[in-house]
C-alpha positions, 0 to 999 in steps of 0.5 A, spaced: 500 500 500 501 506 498 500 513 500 495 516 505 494 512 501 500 510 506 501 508 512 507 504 513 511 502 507 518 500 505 518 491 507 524 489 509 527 483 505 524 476 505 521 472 509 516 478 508 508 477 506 508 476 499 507 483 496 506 488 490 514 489 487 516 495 486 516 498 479 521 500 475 521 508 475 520 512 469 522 517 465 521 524 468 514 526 464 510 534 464 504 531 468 500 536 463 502 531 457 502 524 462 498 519 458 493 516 462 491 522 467 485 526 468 486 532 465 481 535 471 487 534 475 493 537 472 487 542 470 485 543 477 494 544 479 495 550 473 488 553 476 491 553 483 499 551 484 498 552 491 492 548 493 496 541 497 489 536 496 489 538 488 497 537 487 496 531 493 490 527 488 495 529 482 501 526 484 497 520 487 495 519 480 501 519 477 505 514 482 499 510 480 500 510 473 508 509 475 509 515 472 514 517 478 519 522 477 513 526 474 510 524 481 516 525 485 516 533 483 509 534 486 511 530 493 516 535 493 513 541 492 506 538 496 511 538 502 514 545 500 506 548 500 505 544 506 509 540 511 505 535 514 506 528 517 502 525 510 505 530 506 512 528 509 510 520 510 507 520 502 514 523 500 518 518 503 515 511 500 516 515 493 523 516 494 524 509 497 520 507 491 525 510 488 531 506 492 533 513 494 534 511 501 538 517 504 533 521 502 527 516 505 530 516 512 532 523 512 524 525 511 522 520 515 527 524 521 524 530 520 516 527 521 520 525 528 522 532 528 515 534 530 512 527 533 518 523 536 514 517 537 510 517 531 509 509 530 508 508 523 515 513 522 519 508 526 516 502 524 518 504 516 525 506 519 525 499 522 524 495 515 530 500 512 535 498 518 532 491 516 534 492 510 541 494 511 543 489 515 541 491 522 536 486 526 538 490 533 536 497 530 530 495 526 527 490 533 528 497 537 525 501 532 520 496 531 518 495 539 518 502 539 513 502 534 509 497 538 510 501 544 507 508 541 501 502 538 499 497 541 495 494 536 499 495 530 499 489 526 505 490 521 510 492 526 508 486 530 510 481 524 516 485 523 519 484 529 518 477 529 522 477 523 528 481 526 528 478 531 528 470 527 533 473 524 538 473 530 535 467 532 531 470 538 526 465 537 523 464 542 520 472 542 519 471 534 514 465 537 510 471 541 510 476 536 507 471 530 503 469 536 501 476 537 500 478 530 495 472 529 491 475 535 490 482 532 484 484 528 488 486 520 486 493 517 487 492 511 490 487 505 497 487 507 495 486 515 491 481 512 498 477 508 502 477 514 497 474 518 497 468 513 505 468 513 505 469 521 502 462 521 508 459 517 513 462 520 510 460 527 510 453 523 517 453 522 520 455 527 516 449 530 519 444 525 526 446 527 524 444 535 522 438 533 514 440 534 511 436 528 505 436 529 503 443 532 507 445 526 503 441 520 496 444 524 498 451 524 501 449 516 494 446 514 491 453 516 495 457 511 495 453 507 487 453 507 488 461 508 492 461 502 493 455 497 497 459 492 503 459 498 510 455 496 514 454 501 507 453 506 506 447 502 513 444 502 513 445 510 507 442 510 510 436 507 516 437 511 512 436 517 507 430 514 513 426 513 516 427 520 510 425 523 509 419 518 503 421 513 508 419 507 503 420 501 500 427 504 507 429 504 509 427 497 502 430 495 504 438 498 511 438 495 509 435 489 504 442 489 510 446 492 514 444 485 508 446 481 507 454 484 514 454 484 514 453 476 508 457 475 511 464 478 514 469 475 520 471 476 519 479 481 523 484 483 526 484 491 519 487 495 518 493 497 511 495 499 507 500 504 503 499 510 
């Protein structure tokens, strides 16, 4: 998800919840020649360069249309006109569309400039430091995201997943189980809650705890059929418990959307 449309964006690597890839930017384009966009919209711009809500749905529309840097001028100008958190958290997702990471994180320092525990802020910021290699950074940042918003799903996911990337298991465990226990806003909440189930199952497996494993398996599959790698667990986890003939049927499915997919770009999404 993107844009106030926004809310909490920049995925860290996988195993994250299968998402949209970010698209490769195009050229910079006059939005008054950008095919495909209402010209009520550039219209409204020229009648009234300083109104921020018709700049805001013309450069919505652009990104929409994968028009970026035509869409990133208008960001910026928006938060020249009008340097409000949305504005400012806007900014930041396209420039990290952009895999312009400096001057995503140096946005996002100025929303906490003015809100210093603005919890989507610090849960972006987790996923950057995530990125970059640095678990410890991105599970303080998270956990103070969670602090600031209890309920916060996402942070919820990301945080098991730093901390199953520095193998904290056991905290990974109670994060995966919290996310489940969260009510999903929208979408994306929705495709962590059914990834949060496989990485429980998998940290099971790797303790030995087969069947609890294969039940939590049977769910996200049940939630999401169309998930892999939850189909090769599964068989992992039928096999260790003597169900031969299931387990050969889930790897052979596993083998099957495996050569169905399409090859994507690294995930990078909004929250």
């Amino acid at each position: 998800m993107l844009l106030g449309f926004a809310v909490g964006s920049c995925n860290p690597p996988a195993p994250a919840p299968p998402t949209a890839p970010p698209l490769e930017p195009a050229a910079p384009q006059s939005a008054a020649h950008a095919p495909g966009i209402d010209p009520a919209l550039v219209a409204a711009v020229e009648r009234d360069p300083t109104d921020p809500a018709a700049r805001r749905r013309l450069a919505i529309a652009l990104h929409e249309g994968r028009q970026y840097e035509a869409a990133l001028a208008h960001f910026e100008k928006l938060v020249e006109l009008s340097p409000e958190r949305r504005h400012l958290l806007d900014l930041a997702l396209v420039y990290k569309s952009l895999s312009r990471i400096p001057e995503a994180v140096a946005t996002y320092e100025r929303i906490l400039a003015i809100a210093p525990e603005d919890p989507v802020t610090l849960h972006n910021l987790g996923n950057v430091a995530l990125e970059r290699g640095d678990a410890d950074g991105a599970i303080a940042l998270y956990s103070r995201a969670i602090r600031a918003r209890p309920d916060y799903l996402l942070a919820h996911y990301h945080l098991g997943s730093a901390l199953a990337r520095v193998e904290r298991f056991a905290e990974a465990y109670r994060s995966f189980e919290r996310v489940l226990q969260l009510e999903p806003a929208n979408g994306e909440d929705l495709l962590a809650a059914d990834d949060a189930l496989y990485r429980l199952a998998s940290i099971d497996l790797s303790m030995g705890a087969y069947e609890r494993a294969a039940a939590f398996l049977a769910e996200a599959i049940a939630a999401n059929p169309a998930h892999p790698r939850a189909h090769h667990a599964y068989g992992q986890a039928l096999m260790q418990v003597g169900r031969r003939e299931e387990a050969l049927r889930e790897f052979d499915i596993h083998m099957r959307l495996l050569a169905a997919q399409e090859p994507t770009a690294p995930v990078a999404s909004g929250d």
